[in-house]
Each structure stands twice: as C-alpha cells, then as structure tokens.
C-alpha positions as protocol buffer text, in pm:
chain_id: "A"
residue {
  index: 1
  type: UNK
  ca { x: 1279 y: 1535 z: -205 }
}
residue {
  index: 2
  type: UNK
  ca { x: 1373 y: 1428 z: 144 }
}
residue {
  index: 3
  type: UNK
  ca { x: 1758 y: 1387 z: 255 }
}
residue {
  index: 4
  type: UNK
  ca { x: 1925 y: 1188 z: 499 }
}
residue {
  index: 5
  type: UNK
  ca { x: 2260 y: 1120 z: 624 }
}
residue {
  index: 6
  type: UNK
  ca { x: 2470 y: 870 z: 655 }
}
residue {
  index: 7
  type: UNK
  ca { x: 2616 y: 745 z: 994 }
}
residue {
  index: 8
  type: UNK
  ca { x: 2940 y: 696 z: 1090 }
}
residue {
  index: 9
  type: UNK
  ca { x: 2831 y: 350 z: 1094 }
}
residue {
  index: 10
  type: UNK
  ca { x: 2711 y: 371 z: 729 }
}
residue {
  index: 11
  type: UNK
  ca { x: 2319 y: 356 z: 818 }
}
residue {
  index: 12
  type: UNK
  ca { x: 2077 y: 536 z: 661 }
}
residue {
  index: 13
  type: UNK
  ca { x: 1717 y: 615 z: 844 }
}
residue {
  index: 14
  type: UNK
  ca { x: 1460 y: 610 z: 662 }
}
residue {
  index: 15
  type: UNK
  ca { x: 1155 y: 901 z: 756 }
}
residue {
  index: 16
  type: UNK
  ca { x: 875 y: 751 z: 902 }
}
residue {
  index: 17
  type: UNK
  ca { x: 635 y: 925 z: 597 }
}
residue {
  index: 18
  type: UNK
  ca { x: 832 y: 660 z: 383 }
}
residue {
  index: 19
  type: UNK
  ca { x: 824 y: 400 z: 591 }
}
residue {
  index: 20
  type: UNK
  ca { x: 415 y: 408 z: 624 }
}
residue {
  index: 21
  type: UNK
  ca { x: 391 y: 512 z: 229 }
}
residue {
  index: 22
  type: UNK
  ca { x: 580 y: 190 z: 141 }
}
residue {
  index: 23
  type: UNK
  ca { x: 442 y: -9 z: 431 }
}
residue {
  index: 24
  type: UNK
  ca { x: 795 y: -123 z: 529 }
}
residue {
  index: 25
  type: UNK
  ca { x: 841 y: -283 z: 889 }
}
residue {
  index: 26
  type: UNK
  ca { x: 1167 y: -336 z: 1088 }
}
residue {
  index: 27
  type: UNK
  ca { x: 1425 y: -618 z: 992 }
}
residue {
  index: 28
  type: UNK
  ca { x: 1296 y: -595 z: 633 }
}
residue {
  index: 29
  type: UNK
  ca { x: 1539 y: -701 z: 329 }
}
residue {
  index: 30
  type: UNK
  ca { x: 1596 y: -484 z: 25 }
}
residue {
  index: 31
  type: UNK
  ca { x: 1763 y: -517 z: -283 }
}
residue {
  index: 32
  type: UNK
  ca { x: 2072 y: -283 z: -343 }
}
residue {
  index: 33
  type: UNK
  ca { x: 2124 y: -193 z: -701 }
}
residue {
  index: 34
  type: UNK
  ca { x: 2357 y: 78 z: -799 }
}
residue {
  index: 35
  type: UNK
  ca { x: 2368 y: 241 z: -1145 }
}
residue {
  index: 36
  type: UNK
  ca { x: 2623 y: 471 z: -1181 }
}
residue {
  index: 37
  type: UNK
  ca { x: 2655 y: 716 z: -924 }
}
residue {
  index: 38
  type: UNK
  ca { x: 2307 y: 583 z: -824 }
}
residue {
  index: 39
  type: UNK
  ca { x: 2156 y: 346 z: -581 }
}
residue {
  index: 40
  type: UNK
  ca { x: 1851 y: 175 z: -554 }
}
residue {
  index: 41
  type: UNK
  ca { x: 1699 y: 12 z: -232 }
}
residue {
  index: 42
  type: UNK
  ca { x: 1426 y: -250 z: -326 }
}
residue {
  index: 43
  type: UNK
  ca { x: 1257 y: -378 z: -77 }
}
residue {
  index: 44
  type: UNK
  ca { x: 1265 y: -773 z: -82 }
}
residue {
  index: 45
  type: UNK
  ca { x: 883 y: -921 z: -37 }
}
residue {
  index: 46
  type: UNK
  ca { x: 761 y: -1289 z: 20 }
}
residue {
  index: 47
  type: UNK
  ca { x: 667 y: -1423 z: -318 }
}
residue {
  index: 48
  type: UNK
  ca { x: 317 y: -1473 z: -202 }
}
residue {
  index: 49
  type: UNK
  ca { x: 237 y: -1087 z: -190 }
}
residue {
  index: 50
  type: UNK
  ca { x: 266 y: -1100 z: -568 }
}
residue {
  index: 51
  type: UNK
  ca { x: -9 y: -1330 z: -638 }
}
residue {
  index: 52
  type: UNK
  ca { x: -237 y: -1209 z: -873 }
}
residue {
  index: 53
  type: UNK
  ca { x: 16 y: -892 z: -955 }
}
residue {
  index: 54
  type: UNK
  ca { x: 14 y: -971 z: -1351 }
}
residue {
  index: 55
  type: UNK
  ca { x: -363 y: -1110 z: -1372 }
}
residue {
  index: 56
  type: UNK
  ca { x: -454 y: -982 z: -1726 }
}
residue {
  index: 57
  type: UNK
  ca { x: -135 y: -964 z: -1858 }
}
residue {
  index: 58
  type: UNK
  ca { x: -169 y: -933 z: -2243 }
}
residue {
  index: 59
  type: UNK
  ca { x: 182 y: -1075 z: -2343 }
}
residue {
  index: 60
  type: UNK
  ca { x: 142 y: -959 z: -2686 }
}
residue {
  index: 61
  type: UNK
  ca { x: 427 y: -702 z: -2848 }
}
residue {
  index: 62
  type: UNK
  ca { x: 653 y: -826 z: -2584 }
}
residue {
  index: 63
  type: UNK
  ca { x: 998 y: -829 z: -2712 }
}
residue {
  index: 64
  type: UNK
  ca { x: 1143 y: -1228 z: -2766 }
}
residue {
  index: 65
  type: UNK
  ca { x: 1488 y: -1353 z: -2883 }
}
residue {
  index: 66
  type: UNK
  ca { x: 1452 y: -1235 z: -3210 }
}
residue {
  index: 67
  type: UNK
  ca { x: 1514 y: -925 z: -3065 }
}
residue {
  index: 68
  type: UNK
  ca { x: 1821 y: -939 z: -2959 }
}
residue {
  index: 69
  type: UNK
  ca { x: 2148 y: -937 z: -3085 }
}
C-alpha cells in the first residue's frame, strides 16, 4: 500500500510508479466517487479508448427489469 498526504491546499500527489502503471498524464480528469468513508478517483478517458473494450460480450444471464424491485 502506498500513502500520501494531503496539502494544505487539499492536493494529493500521486507516485510516479502509479502514474506510469495507470498511464496517467498531467491535466487528466477523474471521477470522484466516495462510498462511505471511502473515495474513489477514476480516471476520466476519451470514449474512443474504449472501442472494442466489450467485443465478445455474451449478454446472456445478465440481470433485466424483472429483476428488480
């Protein structure tokens, strides 16, 4: 696990080992989700990068409406 602070500015560095892992770059967006006492940084990508992402897909067993309540 790998710790960082926050700044007095409320800015978090990320390590550079995570930053190369995850191939993030400078002036990137994320996506801040908190649940519970957590939070969640999601880095935000161009639509584009996910072409082909669910190419053979089998949708079957997939919950639907009936589902739900």
């Amino acid at each position: 696990m790998i710790a960082v602070t926050l700044s007095s500015k409320y800015q978090l560095a990320l390590p550079k080992a995570i930053r190369d892992e995850l191939g993030l770059h400078a002036g990137q967006k994320f996506a801040l989700i908190t649940k519970g006492s957590v939070i969640e940084l999601v880095p935000l990508r161009p639509i584009e990068k996910s072409r082909g992402l669910l190419k053979g897909a089998n949708p079957e067993g997939y919950r639907d409406r009936r589902d739900r309540y």
